[in-house]
TORROLUM-990531 format. One record per residue (C-alpha): residue number from 1; residue in three letters; x negated, y, z. Coordinates in Angstrom, 2 decimals. Each point is the difference from the previous one (the first is absolute). Example, Ala and Ser with C-alpha at 12.3 -4.5 7.8 and 13.67 -1.06 7.14 Angstrom:
BEGIN
1;ALA;-12.30;-4.50;7.80
2;SER;-1.37;3.44;-0.66
This chain:
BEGIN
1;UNK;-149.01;-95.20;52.43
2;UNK;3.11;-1.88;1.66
3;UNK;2.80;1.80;1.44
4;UNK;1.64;0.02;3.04
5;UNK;2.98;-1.57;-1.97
6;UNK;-1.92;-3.28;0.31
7;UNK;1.77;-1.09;3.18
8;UNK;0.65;-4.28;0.40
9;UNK;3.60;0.84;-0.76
10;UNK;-0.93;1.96;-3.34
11;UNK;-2.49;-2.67;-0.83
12;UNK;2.57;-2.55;0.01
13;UNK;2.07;2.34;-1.81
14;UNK;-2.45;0.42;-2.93
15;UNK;-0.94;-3.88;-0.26
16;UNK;3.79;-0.76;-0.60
17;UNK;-0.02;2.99;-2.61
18;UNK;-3.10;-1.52;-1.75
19;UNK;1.49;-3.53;0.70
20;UNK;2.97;1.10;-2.24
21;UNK;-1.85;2.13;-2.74
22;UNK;-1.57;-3.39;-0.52
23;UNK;2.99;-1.76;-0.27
24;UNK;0.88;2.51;-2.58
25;UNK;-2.63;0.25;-2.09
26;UNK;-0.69;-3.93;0.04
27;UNK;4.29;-0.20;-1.17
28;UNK;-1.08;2.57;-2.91
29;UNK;-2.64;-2.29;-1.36
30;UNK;1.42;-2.98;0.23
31;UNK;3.56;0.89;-1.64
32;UNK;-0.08;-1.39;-3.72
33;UNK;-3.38;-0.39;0.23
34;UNK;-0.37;-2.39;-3.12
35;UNK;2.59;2.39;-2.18
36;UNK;-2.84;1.25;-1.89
37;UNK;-1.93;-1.47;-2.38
38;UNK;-3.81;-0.38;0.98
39;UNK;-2.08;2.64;-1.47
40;UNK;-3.43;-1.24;-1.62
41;UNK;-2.50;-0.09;2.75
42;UNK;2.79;-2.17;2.02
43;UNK;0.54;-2.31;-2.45
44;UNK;-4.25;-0.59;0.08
45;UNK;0.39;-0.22;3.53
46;UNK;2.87;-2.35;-0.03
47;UNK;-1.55;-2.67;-2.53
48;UNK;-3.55;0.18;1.33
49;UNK;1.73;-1.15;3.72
50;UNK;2.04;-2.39;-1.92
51;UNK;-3.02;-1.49;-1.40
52;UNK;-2.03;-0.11;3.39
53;UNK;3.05;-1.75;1.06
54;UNK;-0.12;-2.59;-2.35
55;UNK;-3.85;-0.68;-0.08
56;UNK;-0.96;1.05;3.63
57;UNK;-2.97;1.95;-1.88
58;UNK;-0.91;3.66;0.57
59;UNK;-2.52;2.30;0.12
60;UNK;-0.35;3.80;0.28
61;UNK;-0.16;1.51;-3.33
62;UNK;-0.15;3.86;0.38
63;UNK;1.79;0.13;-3.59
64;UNK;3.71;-1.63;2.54
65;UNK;-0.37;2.54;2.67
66;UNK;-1.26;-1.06;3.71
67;UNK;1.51;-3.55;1.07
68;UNK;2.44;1.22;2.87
69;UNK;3.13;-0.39;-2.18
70;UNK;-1.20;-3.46;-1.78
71;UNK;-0.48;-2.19;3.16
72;UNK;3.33;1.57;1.73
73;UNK;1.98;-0.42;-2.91
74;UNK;-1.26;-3.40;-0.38
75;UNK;1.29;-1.07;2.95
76;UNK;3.39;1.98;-0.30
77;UNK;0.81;-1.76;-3.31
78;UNK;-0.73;-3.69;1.32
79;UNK;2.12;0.98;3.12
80;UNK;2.77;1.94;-1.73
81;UNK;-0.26;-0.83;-3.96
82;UNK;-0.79;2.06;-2.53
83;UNK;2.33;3.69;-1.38
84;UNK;-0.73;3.60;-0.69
85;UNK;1.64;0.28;3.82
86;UNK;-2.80;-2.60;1.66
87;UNK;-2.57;1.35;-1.57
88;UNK;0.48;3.55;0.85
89;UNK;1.28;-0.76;3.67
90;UNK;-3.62;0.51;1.66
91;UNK;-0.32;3.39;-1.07
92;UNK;3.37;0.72;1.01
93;UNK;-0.75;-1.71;3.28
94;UNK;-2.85;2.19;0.41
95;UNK;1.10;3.68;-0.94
96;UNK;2.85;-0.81;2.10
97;UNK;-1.56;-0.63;3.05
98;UNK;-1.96;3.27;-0.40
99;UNK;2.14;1.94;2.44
100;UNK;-1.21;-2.20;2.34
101;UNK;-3.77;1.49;-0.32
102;UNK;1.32;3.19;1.53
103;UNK;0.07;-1.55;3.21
104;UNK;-3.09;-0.23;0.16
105;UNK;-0.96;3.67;-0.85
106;UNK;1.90;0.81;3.51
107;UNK;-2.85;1.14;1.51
108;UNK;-0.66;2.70;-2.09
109;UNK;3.36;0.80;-1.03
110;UNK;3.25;1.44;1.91
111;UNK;2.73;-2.08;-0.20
112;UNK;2.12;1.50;-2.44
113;UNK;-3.10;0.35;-2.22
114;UNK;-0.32;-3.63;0.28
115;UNK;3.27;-0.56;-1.15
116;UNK;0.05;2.03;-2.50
117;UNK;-3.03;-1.74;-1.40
118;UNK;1.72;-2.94;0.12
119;UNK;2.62;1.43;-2.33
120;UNK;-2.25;0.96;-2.53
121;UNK;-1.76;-3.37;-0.36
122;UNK;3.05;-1.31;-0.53
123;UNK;2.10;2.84;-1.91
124;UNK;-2.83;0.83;-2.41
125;UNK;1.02;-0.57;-3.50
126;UNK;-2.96;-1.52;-1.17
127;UNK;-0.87;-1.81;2.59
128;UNK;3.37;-1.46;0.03
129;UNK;0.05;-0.40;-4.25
130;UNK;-3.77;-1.49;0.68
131;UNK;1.17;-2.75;2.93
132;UNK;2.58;-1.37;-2.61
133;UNK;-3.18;-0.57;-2.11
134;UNK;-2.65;-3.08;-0.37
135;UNK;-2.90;2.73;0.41
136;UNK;-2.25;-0.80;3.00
137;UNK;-0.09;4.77;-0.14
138;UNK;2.67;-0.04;3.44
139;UNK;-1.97;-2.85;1.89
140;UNK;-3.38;1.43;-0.71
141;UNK;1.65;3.55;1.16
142;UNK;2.12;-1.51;3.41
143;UNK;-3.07;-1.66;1.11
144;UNK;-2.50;2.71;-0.54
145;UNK;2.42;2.63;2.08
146;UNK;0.26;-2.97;2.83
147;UNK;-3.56;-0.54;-0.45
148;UNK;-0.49;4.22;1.02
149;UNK;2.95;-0.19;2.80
150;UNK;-1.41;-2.92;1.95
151;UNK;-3.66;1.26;-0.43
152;UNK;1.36;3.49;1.92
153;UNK;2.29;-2.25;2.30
154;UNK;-3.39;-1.88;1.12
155;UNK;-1.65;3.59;0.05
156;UNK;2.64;1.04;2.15
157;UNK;0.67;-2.21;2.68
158;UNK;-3.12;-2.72;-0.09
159;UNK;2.36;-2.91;-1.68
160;UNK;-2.07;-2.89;-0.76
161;UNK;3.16;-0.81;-2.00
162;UNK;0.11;3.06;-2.27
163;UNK;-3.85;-0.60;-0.57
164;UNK;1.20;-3.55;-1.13
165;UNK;3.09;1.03;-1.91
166;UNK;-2.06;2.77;-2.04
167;UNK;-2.57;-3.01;-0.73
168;UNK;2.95;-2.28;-1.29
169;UNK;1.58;3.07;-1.70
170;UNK;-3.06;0.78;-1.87
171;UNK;-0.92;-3.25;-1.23
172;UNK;3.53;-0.37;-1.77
173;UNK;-0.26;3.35;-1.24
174;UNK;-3.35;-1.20;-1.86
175;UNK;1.85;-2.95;-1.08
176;UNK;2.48;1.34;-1.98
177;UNK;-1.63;2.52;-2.71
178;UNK;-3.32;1.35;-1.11
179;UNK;1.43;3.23;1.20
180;UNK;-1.17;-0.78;3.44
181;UNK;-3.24;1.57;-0.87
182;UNK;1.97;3.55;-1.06
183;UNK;1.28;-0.54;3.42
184;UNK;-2.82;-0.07;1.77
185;UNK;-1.50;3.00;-2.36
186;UNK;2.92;2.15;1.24
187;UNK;-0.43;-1.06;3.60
188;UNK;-3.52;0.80;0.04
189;UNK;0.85;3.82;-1.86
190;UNK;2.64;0.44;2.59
191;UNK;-2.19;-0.44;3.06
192;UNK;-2.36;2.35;-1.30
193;UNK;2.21;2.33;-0.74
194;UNK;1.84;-0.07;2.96
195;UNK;-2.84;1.02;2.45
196;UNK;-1.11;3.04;-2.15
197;UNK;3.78;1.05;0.13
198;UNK;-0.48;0.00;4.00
199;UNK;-3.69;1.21;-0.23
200;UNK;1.59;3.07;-2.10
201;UNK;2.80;0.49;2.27
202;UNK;-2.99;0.51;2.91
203;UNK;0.97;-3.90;1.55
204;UNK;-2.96;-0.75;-1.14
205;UNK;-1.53;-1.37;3.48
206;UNK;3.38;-1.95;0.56
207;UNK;-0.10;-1.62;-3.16
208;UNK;-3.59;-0.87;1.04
209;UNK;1.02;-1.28;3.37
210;UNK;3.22;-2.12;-1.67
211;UNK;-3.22;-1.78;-2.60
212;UNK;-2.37;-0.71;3.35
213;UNK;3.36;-1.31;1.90
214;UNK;0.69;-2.24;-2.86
215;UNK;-3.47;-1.29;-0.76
216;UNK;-0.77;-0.40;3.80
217;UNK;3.13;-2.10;0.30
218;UNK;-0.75;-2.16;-3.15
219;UNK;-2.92;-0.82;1.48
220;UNK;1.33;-0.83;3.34
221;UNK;2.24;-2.56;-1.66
222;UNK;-2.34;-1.25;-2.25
223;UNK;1.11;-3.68;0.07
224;UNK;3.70;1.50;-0.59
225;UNK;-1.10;1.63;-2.69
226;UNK;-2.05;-2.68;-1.59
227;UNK;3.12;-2.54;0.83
228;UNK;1.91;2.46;-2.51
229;UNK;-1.99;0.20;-2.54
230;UNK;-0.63;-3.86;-0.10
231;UNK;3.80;-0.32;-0.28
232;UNK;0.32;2.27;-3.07
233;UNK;-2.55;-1.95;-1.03
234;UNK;1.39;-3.07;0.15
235;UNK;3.11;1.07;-1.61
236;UNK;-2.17;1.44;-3.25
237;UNK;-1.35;-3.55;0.10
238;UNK;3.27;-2.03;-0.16
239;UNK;1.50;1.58;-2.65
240;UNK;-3.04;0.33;-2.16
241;UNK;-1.02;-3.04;0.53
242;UNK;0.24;-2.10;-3.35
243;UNK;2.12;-2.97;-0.14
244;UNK;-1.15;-3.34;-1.90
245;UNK;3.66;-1.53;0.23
246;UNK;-0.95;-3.62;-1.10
247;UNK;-2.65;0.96;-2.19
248;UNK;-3.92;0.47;0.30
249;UNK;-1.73;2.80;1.64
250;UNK;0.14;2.24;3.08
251;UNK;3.36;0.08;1.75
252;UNK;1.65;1.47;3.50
253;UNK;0.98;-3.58;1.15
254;UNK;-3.30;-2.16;-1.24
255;UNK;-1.92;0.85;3.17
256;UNK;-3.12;-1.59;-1.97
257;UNK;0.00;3.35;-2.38
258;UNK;0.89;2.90;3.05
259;UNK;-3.81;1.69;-0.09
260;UNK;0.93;0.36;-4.19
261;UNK;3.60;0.82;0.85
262;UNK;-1.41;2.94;2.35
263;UNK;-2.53;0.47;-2.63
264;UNK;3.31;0.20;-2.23
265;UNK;1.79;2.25;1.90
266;UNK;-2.63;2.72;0.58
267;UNK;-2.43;0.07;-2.05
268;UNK;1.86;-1.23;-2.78
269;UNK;3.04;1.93;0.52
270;UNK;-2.47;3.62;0.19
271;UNK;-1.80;-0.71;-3.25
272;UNK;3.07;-1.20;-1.97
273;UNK;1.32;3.29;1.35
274;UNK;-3.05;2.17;-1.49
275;UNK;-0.77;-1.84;-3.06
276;UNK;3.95;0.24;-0.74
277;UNK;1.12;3.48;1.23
278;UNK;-3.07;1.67;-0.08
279;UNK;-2.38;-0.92;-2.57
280;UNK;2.59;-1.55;-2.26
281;UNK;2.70;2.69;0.57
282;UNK;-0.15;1.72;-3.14
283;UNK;-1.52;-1.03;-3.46
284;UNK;-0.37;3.55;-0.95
285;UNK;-1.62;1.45;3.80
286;UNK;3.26;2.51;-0.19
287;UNK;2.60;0.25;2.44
288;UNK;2.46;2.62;-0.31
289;UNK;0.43;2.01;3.13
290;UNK;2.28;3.42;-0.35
291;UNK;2.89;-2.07;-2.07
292;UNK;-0.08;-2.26;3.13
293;UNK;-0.11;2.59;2.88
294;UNK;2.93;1.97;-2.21
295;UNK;2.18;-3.49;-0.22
296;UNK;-0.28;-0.47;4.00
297;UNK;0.45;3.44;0.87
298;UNK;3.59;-0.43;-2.28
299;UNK;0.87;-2.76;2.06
300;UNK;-0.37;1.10;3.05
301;UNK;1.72;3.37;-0.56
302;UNK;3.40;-2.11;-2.26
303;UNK;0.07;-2.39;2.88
304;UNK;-1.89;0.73;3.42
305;UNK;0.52;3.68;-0.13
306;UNK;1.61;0.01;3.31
307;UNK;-2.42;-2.10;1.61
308;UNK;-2.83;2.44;-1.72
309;UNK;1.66;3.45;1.36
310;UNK;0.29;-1.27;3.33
311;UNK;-3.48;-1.79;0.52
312;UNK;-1.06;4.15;-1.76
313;UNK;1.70;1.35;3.09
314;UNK;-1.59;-1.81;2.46
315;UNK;-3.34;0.18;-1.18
316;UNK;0.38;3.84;-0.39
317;UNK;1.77;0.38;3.22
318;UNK;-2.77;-2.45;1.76
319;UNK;-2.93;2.24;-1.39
320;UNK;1.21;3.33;-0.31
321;UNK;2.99;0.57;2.97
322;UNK;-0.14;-1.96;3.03
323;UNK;-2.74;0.37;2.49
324;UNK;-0.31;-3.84;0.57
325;UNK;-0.80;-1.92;-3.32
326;UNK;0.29;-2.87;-0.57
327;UNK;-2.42;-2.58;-1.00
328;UNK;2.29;-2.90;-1.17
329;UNK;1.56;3.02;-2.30
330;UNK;-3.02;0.74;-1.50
331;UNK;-1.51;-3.03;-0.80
332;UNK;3.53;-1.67;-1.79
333;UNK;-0.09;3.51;-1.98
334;UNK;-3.76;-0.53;-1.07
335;UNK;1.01;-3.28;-0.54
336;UNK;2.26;1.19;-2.55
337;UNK;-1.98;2.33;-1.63
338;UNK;-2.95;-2.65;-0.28
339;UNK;2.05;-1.95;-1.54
340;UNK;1.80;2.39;-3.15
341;UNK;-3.64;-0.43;-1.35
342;UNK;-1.35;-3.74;0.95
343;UNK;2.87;-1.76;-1.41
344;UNK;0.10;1.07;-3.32
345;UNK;-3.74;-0.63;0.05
346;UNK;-0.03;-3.82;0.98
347;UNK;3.51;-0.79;-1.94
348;UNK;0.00;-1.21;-3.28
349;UNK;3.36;1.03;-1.02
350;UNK;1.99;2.62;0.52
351;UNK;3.04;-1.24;1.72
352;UNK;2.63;1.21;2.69
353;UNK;-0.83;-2.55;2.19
354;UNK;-3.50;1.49;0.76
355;UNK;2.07;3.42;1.64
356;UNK;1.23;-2.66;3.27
357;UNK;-3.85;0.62;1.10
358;UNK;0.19;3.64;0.41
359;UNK;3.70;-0.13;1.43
360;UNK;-1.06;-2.62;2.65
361;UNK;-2.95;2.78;1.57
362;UNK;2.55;2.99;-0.30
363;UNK;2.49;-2.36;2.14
364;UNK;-0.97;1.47;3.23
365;UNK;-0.62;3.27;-0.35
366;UNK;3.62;0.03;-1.59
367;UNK;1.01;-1.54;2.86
368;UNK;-1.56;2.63;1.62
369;UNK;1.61;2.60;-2.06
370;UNK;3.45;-1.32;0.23
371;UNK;0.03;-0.24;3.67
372;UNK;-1.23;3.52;0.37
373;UNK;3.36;0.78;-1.79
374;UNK;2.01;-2.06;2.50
375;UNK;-1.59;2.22;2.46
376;UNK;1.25;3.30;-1.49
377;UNK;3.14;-0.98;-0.31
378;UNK;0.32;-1.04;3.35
379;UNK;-1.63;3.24;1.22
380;UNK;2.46;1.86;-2.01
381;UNK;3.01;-1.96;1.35
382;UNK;-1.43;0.96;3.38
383;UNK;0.55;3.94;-0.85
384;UNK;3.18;-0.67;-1.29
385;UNK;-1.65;1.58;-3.64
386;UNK;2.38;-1.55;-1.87
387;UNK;-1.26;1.25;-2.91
388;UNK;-3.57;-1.30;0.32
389;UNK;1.61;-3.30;1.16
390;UNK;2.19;0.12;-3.40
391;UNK;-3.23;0.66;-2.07
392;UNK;-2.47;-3.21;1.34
393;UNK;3.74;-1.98;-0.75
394;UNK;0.31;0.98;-3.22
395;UNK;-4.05;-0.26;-0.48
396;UNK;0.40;-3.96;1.78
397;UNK;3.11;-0.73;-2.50
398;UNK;-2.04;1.29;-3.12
399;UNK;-3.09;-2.01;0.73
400;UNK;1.85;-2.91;0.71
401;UNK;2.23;0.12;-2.73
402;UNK;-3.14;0.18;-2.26
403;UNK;-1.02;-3.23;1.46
404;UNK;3.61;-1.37;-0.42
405;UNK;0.25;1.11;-3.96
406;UNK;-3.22;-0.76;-1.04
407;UNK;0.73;-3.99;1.46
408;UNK;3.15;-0.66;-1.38
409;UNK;-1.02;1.07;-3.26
410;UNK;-3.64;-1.29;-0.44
411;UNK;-0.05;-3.12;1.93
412;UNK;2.73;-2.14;-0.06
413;UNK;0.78;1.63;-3.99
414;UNK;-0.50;-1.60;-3.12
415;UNK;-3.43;0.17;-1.20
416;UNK;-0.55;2.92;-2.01
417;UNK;-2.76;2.04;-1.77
418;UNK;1.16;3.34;1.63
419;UNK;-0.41;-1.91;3.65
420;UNK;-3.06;1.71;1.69
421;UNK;-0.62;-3.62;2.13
422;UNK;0.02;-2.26;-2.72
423;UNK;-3.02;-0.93;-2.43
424;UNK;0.09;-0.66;-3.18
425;UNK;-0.47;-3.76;-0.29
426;UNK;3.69;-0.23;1.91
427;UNK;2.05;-1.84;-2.29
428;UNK;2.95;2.00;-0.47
429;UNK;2.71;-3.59;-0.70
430;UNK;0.86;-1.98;2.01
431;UNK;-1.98;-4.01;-0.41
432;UNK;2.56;-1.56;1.97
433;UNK;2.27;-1.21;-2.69
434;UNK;-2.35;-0.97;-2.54
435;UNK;-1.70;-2.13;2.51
436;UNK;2.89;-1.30;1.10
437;UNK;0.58;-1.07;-4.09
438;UNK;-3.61;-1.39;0.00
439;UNK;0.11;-2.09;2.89
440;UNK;3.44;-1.14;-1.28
441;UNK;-1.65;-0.81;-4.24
442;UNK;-3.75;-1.35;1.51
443;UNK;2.24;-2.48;2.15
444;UNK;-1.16;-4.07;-0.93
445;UNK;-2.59;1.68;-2.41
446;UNK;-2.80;-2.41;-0.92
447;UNK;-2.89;2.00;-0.55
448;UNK;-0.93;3.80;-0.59
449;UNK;3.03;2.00;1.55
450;UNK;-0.86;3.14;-0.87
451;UNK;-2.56;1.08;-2.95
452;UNK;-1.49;3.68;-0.23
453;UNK;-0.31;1.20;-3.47
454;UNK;-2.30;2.10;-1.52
455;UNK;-3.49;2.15;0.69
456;UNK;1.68;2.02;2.63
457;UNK;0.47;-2.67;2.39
458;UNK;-2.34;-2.76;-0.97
459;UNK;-3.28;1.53;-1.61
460;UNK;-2.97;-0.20;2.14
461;UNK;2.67;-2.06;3.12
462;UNK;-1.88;-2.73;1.48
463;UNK;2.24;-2.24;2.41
464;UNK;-1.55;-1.26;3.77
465;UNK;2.39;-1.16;2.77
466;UNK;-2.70;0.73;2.52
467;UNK;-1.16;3.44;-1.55
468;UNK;3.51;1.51;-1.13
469;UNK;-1.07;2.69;-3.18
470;UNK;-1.07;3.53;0.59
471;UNK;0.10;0.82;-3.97
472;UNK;1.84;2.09;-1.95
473;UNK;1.95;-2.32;-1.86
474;UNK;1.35;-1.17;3.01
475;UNK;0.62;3.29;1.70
476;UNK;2.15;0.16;-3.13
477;UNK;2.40;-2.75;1.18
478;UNK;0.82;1.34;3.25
479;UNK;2.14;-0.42;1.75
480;UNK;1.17;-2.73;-1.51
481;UNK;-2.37;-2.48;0.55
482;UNK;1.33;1.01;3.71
483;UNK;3.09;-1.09;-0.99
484;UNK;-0.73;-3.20;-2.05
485;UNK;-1.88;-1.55;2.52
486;UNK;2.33;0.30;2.60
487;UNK;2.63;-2.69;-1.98
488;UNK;-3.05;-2.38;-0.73
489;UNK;-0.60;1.20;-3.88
490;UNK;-2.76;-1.12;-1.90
491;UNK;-1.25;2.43;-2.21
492;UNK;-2.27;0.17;-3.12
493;UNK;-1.03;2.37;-2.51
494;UNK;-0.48;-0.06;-4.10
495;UNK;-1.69;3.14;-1.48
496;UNK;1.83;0.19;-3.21
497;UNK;3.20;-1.63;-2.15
498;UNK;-2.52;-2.87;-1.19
499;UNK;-1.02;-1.27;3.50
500;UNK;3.76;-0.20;0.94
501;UNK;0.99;-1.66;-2.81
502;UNK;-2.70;-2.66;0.94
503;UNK;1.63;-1.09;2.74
504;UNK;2.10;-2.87;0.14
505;UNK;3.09;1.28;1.56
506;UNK;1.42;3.27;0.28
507;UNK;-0.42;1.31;3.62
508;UNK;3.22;1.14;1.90
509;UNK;-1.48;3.38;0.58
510;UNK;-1.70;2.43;-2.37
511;UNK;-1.60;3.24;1.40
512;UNK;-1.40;2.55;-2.60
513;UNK;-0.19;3.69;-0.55
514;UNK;3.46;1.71;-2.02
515;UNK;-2.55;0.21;-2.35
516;UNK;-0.43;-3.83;-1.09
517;UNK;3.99;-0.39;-0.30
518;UNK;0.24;0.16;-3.85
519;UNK;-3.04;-3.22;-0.26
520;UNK;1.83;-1.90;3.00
521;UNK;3.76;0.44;-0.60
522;UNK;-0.50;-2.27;-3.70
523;UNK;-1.73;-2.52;2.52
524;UNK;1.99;0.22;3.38
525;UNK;3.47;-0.60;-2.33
526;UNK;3.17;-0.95;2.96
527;UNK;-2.03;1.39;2.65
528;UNK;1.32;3.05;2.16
529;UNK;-1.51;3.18;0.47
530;UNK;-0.57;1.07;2.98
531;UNK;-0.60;3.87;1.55
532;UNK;-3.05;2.29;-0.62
533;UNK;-1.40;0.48;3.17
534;UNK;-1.67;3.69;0.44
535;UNK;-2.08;1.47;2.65
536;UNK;1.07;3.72;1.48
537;UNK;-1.83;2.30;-2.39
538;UNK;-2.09;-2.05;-1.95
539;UNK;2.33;-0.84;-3.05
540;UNK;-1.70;-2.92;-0.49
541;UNK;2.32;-3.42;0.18
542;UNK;-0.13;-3.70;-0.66
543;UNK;2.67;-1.63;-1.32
544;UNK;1.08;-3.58;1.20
């Protein structure tokens, strides 16, 4: 529990420390945020928002993710235009401001603990790599921690506005990604978990007494309670609500169609969700599950390994050497461990990105373990034991070097296969110049700007403004369909040599596979080549 070092004076003391880790870590993000070339997924991301800005139609397709990121960003490009920058700026926003959640944990935490887990919100390589990202993976994890913290504030001290904060946080956690439900799995395991830890530590009648408190005083505030729930509720419905834009059917803002938009939004959106990732998961009924859990567990040991040592320390120290355990200790750690085998059960691919929802639960309980090395330095400088004192400095400068190495050369680095944060589909060039050359060659065009050529990128590619592809000819293109919409290009695809030469004129852009270059360099004669655009460890490129 709380220390005596929570005095007023020390609290204002640690809000100005959070205050400025924020500033920090939101500085981090935001510097050259639009330097790298968007990776796959962000490019789908990017031209599905781009198209729900231009037809005002959208619905949830489980296939794009959850809709948090497409209505935000929707708004952010009509307000601020459209760039690699703008469209990655509400993640940034977001896993900057996570410091700020560790205010909220005061209650539970001392006050150098809570600084300290401000620092590794912000500090954390991947979660700072991952907030320079169009992923909706840092939201998802920043509102599910704030969702926990206000939940134990309103425990804690009886805040009807922590019950309504944790109803607001955890409707835009269930916004953002199907990963919501792995959440709430983990949650549920953690619980559990947590009161056999205290039942074996012989706390079993407190743990007991802590459940009857709780469920006494959610009943006691019943309408509270209720009031919170309808507001997470209301959030789920506004941004799963379809919108009709100026077309036919159900829409948020045709009041005529709200019960099918609420229809839309929760009964639709929960079968979409099982008839896509559940029953429709995998043609084969496999899902590979070691490769997945090895792949994580490399992550999080190449790039979170101090945040994993410390959160070890805590937990051990909580359950094995301190007569006073704690439960917020316990559950983050359980948390954790939930979580190494639920995510690489309800993700589809094996990516880096899926590590930031382990790190996020081993947050506090690093936090934990860091400030418990605070204190034994300071005890040690109390003694005068300068060589103890000497030790936890050399111990702070190692772990935070780690931290310090492992960011300048993962995330702000050029993309690279031998980078433990970036996946695959990362395009390795950078776009910037050649769509710089197409804007400049599609300018006072009339007709087709830009023509995909051959099976690759147009067998099987059906074209809908209001129902942007999922296919895999089209997943083929990315990012560059990204790109090409941004300067206005129309684009068109031929199959083979034949349907190209049908066309009347010869577009201003070409985009094929290396392949194809000895059937369209005979037919393309004066044109320039451009670069061969390859994805980080793929070796697969397009030419242009």
């Amino acid at each position: 529990m709380p220390s005596a070092d929570d005095s007023p004076a020390r609290l204002d003391r640690v809000t100005v420390a959070v205050l400025l880790v924020a500033a920090l870590a939101l500085l981090v993000r935001v510097v050259a945020l639009g330097e790298r070339t968007v990776h796959w997924d962000e490019g789908r991301v990017g031209y599905w928002t781009l198209r729900f800005l231009a037809t005002g139609v959208f619905e949830y397709r489980p296939v794009a993710g959850g809709p948090f990121l497409y209505v935000v960003d929707r708004a952010v490009f009509a307000a601020l235009g459209t760039s690699d920058a703008t469209a990655r700026l509400v993640v940034a926003a977001v896993g900057g401001l996570a410091p700020l959640v560790a205010l909220v944990f005061r209650g539970r935490l001392r006050g150098v603990e809570t600084v300290l887990l401000a620092a590794v919100l912000g500090a954390s390589p991947l979660f700072v790599y991952y907030s320079r990202f169009l992923r909706a993976d840092v939201p998802l994890a920043v509102f599910a921690l704030l969702a926990v913290a206000c939940c134990y504030r309103a425990v804690d001290t009886g805040s009807k506005r922590g019950l309504y904060a944790a109803g607001l946080a955890v409707g835009l956690a269930a916004t953002t990604s199907a990963f919501f439900v792995g959440y709430v799995a983990c949650w549920g395991v953690a619980a559990a978990l947590t009161f056999d830890h205290y039942r074996l530590l012989g706390e079993g009648a407190v743990a007991r007494e802590r459940l009857a408190t709780a469920e006494r005083a959610l009943r006691a505030r019943g309408r509270d309670v209720a009031s919170a729930v309808g507001l997470a509720l209301a959030v789920v419905l506004f941004f799963y609500a379809p919108r009709a834009g100026g077309g036919e059917g159900p829409g948020l803002w045709k009041p005529t169609t709200f019960p099918q938009v609420v229809d839309a939004a929760f009964a639709g959106t929960v079968a979409k969700f099982v008839g896509v990732r559940v029953v429709g998961r995998r043609h084969d009924g496999t899902h590979p599950f070691l490769p997945f859990v090895r792949d994580y567990a490399e992550v999080l040991a190449a790039v979170s390994l101090v945040v994993v040592g410390l959160a070890a320390v805590a937990f051990l120290r909580d359950r094995y050497g301190t007569r006073e355990p704690r439960p917020i200790v316990a559950f983050h750690a359980y948390w954790a461990g939930a979580s190494l085998f639920v995510f690489p059960v309800v993700t589809e691919v094996s990516a880096p990105w899926v590590a930031l929802h382990t790190l996020v639960a081993l947050a506090v309980p690093a936090a934990v373990g860091a400030g418990a090395l605070v204190r034994l330095g300071r005890r040690a400088a109390a003694r005068d034991d300068a060589a103890s004192v000497a030790a936890v400095v050399v111990l702070a400068l190692a772990l935070t070097g780690h931290v310090g190495a492992v960011t300048a050369s993962n995330v702000y680095a050029s993309p690279s296969p031998e980078n433990p944060m970036v996946h695959y589909a990362q395009p390795a060039d950078d776009l910037n110049p050649l769509i710089e050359d197409v804007s400049v060659a599609i300018e006072g065009n009339d007709g087709t700007d830009v023509v995909f050529y051959g099976e690759r990128f147009v067998d099987g590619y059906r074209a809908d403004a209001d129902r942007p592809p999922v296919n895999d000819e089209w997943g083929n293109r990315l990012p560059l369909p990204w790109y090409f919409e941004r300067v206005g290009a129309e684009t068109d695809g031929v199959y083979d040599a034949a349907a190209l030469d049908e066309r009347a004129s010869t577009p201003p852009v070409v985009v094929a596979d290396p392949n194809a270059r000895s059937t369209l360099d005979s037919r393309l004669e004066g044109t320039t080549r451009g670069p061969t655009a390859s994805r980080s460890g793929t070796g697969k490129s397009s030419s242009t």
